[in-house]
C-alpha distance (Angstrom), angle and dihedral (degrees) to the residues before:
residue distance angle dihedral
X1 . . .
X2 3.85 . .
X3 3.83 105.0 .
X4 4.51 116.1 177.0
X5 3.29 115.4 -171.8
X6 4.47 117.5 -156.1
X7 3.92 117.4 -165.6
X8 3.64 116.2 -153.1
X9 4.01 104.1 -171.6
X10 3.75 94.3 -84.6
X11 4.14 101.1 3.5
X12 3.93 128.0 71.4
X13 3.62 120.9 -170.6
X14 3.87 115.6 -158.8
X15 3.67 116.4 -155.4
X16 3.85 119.8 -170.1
X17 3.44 126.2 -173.9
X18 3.70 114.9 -154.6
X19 3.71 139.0 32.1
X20 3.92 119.6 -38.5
X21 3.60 101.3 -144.1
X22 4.34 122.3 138.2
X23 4.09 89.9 -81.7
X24 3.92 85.0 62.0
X25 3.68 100.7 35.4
X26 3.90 100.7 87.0
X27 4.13 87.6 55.4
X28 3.41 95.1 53.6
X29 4.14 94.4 48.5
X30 3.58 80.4 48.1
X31 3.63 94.1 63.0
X32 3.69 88.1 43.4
X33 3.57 86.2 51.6
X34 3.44 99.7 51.9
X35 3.66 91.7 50.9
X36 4.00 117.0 115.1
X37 3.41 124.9 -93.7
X38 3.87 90.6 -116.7
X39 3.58 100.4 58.2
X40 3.38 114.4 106.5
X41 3.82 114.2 166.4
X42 3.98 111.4 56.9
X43 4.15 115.7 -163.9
X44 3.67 112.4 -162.6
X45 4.00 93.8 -159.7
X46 4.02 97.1 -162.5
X47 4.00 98.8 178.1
X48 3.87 87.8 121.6
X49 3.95 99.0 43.0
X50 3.57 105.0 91.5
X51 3.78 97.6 178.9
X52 3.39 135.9 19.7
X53 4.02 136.3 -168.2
X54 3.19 132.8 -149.5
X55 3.79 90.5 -80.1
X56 3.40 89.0 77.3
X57 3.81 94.7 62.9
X58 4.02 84.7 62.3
X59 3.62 94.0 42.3
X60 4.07 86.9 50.3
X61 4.03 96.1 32.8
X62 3.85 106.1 32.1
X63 3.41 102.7 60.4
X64 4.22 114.9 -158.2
X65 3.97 104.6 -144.5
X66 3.58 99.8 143.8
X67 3.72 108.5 -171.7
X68 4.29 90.6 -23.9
X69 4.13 123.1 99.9
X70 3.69 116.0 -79.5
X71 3.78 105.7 -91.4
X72 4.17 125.1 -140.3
X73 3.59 110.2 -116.1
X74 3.37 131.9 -166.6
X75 3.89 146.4 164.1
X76 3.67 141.4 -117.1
X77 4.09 148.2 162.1
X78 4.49 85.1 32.6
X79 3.36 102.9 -177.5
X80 4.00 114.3 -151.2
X81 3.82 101.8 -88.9
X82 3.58 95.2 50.4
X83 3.79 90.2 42.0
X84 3.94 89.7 59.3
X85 3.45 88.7 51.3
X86 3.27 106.3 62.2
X87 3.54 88.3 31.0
X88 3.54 87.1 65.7
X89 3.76 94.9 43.9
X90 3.36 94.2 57.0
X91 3.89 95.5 49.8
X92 3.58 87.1 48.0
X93 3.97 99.4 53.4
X94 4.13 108.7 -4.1
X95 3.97 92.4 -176.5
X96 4.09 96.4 53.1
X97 3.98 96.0 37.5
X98 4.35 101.3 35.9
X99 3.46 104.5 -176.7
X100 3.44 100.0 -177.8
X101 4.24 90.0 72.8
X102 3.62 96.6 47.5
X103 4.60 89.6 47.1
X104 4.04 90.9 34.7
X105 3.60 93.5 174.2
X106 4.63 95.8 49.6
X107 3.84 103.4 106.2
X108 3.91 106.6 -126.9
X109 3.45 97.1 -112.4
X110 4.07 87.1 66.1
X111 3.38 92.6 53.7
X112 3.74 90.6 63.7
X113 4.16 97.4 -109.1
């Protein structure tokens, strides 16, 4: 997995390139990780993550802050098999898997509530 990482005074966006399945889940918290402390608004740009397992849910849901503020995250560039996913996710269990703070700018309705 090829992951770059751009820092925008307070914004990162993390691009991976490659699957995000559990064998690629510990570099992508490491980028994360390795973010400064002043970042606050994380973009996961997926547009070259054609699938995605269910380790992307934690990646995406479980946020690691670990003693630093809580940062905004959101999503772009889903391609469709990680769309169904969380599509699915959030149709399954809508309070663990909100949708509607990771795609801030979806009207509810789309989102199926």
């Amino acid at each position: 997995m090829d992951i770059t990482t751009t820092i925008d005074g307070a914004s990162a966006r993390i691009t991976p390139r490659g699957d995000i399945d559990f064998d690629t889940l510990a570099p992508l918290r490491a980028a994360v990780d390795s973010l400064p402390a002043h970042v606050t608004d994380l973009l996961w740009d997926l547009r070259h993550t054609p699938f995605m397992g269910i380790a992307g849910l934690h990646l995406l849901f479980t946020p690691a802050t670990r003693g630093r503020p809580e940062r905004t995250t959101t999503v772009t560039g889903l391609l469709p098999q990680p769309l169904r996913l969380l599509l699915l996710a959030t149709d399954t269990c809508p309070t663990v898997f909100d949708l509607s703070r990771l795609l801030p700018d979806t009207p509810t309705t789309a989102l199926g509530a």
